[in-house]
N, C-alpha and C positions, 0 to 999 in steps of 0.2 A: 301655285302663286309664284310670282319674281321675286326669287332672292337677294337679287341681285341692289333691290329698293333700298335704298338710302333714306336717311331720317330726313334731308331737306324734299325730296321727291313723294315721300310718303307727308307729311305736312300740305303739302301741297292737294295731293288725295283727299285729305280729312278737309281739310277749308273748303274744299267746291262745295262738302256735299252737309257739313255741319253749317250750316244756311245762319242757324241762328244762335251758334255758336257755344252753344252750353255743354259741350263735353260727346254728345250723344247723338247719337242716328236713330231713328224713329219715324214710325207711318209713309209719307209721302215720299219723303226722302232716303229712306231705307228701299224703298220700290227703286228709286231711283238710282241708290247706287248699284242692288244689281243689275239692274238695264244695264250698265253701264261695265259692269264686268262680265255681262250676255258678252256684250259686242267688243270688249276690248279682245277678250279671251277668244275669239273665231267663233261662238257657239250661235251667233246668229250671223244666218243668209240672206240675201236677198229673197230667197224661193219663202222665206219662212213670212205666214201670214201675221198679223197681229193677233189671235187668239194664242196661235201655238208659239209667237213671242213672249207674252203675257204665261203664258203657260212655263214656258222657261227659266220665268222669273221665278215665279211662283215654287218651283220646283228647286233652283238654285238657291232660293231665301232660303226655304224649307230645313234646304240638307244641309247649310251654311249654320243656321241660326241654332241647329240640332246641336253642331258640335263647339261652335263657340262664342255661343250666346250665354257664358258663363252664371249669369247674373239671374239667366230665365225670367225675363221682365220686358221681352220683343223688344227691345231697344239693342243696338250695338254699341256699345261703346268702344271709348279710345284706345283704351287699352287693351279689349280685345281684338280691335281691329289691327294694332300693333304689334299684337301677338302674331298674326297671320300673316303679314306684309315685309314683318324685318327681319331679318338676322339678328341674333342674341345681341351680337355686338354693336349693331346700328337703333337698338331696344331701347334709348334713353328714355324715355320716358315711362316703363316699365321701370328700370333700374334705379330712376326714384321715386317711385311708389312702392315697389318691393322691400327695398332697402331702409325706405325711411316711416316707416309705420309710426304715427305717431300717438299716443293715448292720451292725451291730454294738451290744453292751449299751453302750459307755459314750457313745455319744449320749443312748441310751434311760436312762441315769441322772443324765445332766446336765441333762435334761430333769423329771426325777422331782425332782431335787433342787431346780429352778428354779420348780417350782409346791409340793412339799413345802415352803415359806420359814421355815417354822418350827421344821424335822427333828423333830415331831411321829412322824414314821411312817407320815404318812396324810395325804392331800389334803383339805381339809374343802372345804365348798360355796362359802365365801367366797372361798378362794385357786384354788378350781376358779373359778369367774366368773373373778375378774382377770385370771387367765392364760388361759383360754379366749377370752374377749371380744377379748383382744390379738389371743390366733392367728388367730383367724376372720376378723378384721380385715384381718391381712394375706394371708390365703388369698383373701379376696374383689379385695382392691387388685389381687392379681397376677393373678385373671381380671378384672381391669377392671370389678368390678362394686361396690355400693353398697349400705348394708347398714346399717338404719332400728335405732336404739337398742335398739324393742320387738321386732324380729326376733331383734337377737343375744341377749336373754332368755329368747324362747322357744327358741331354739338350744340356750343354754347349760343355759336346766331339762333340754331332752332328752336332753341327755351325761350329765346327772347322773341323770335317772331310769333311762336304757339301761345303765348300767355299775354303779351301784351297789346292787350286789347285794342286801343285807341294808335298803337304802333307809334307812341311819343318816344320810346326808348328809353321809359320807365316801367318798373313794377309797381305796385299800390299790392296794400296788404290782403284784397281777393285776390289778384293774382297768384299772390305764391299760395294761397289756398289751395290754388288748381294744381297747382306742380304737386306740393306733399300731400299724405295721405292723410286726413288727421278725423278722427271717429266725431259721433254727434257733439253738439254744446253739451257736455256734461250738466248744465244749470235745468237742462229741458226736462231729467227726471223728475225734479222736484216742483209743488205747486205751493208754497208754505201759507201764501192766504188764505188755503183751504185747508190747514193742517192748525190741529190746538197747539199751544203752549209748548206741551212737552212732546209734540210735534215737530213742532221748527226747531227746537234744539238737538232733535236728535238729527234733522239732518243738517241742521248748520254744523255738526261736529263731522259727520259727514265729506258735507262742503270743503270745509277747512283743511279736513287731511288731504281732500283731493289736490290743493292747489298750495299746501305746504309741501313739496317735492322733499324739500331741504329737513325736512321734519325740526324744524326749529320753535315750532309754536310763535313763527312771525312770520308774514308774507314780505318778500321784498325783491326787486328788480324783475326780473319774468315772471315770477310766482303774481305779481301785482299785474302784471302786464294780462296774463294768463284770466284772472279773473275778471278784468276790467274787460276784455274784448269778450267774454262769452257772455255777459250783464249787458252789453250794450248788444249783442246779438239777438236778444231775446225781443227787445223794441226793434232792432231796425238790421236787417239782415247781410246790408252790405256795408263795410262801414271800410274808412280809410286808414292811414296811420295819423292822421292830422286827428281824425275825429275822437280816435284812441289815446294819444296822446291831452287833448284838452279833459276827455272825461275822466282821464288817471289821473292831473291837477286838482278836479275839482274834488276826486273821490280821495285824495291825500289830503285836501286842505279839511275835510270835514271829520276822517277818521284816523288822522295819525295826528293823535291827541297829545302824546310828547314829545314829541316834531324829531323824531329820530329816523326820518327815511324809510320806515316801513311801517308795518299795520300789523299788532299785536293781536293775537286772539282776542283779547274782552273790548278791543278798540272796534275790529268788524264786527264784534256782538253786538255793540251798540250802538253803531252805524244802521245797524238793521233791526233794530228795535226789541234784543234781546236781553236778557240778565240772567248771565251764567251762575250756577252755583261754585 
């Protein structure tokens, strides 16, 4: 493979052949990309028939998909595909998924809130750079490496052309989904409609710790944010910062009962139709 592939050239790669855009290569298009590294690579000739091109592929997927189709789910994804194509140091988008493993939403919206600076609802390209250039910054310090002004530009364009879908030169809160890693809706374990009484309490205490980070027995600023975007996930799966924002008003003006900015454990209890002992 060419080492020599750069993350705007590699980008470029991924878009021809991620058709529909969801992170992944699969079926049709996974046929396609190897066609396509048959004949970049010299391994097909003119002399060669379409069976034993076909053949080729087949054999190329094969030995390809054997060693890093990490996931074992016949799909290639992006990151394994990036594993193959870059160099460590041209590896962005590896570097944050690696780095930024997230466990739970209200990292993931303290984070959102921290490059959102303007609670706009959306990351624009400017405050994408700022906070981009920092992190990258520090992702390279902790591999001990060094990282040329013009490098982190071209970095930073390529976050923003690979995520930004509609190419308005804004983020929206799927976007940065795609960039970090962040594990399922935590909410999805639980089904409390189908759970008694002392059912739902055991896992709303559960719940509670999960998105009390702060352990303070009050949720508030990303802990609220946190839990407001995985509730609204559960109805409707892509949602905005506009949409999250109006539902964290309505979900303040109903549960934060002594209008102190946040949400007290027996306030979401009874939000949700509980009574703690």
């Amino acid at each position: 493979m060419d080492r020599s592939l750069d993350a705007a050239a590699f980008l470029q790669i991924w878009q021809h052949f991620d058709v529909d855009d969801n992170g992944y290569i699969d079926g049709k298009q996974l046929d396609a990309f190897f066609r396509h590294m048959l004949e970049k690579f010299g391994m097909k000739t003119e002399e060669m028939t379409e069976e034993m091109t076909e053949d080729g592929v087949r054999g190329l997927r094969d030995r390809f998909m054997s060693a890093f189709d990490t996931a074992a789910d016949r799909r290639l994804q992006i990151q394994e595909l990036a594993t193959v194509m870059l160099p460590e140091e041209e590896n962005f988008l590896l570097l944050f998924r690696r780095e930024t493993p997230l466990d739970n939403s209200v990292e993931f919206m303290r984070i959102w809130r921290s490059y959102d600076s303007d609670s706009s609802g959306y990351i624009s390209a400017t405050e994408l750079k700022v906070s981009l250039q920092g992190f990258l910054q520090d992702l390279f310090l902790q591999h001990r490496k060094s990282i040329t002004p013009e490098k982190l530009e071209v970095y930073t364009d390529a976050m923003m052309k690979m995520f930004d879908k509609n190419r308005d030169g804004r983020l929206d809160l799927n976007d940065l989904a795609r960039i970090l890693a962040l594990k399922e809706n935590f909410l999805l374990k639980f089904k409390m409609e189908a759970c008694s009484q002392e059912d739902r309490k055991r896992d709303f205490e559960k719940i509670f710790a999960h998105y009390d980070v702060s352990k303070t027995g009050e949720l508030e600023g990303p802990e609220v944010d946190g839990f407001v975007k995985d509730m609204m996930e559960l109805v409707k799966p892509s949602i905005t910062g506009t949409d999250l924002d109006k539902f964290r008003k309505s979900l303040m003006g109903h549960c934060d009962i002594n209008g102190d900015g946040k949400i007290q454990k027996n306030e979401l209890a009874l939000c949700l139709g509980l009574k703690l002992s």
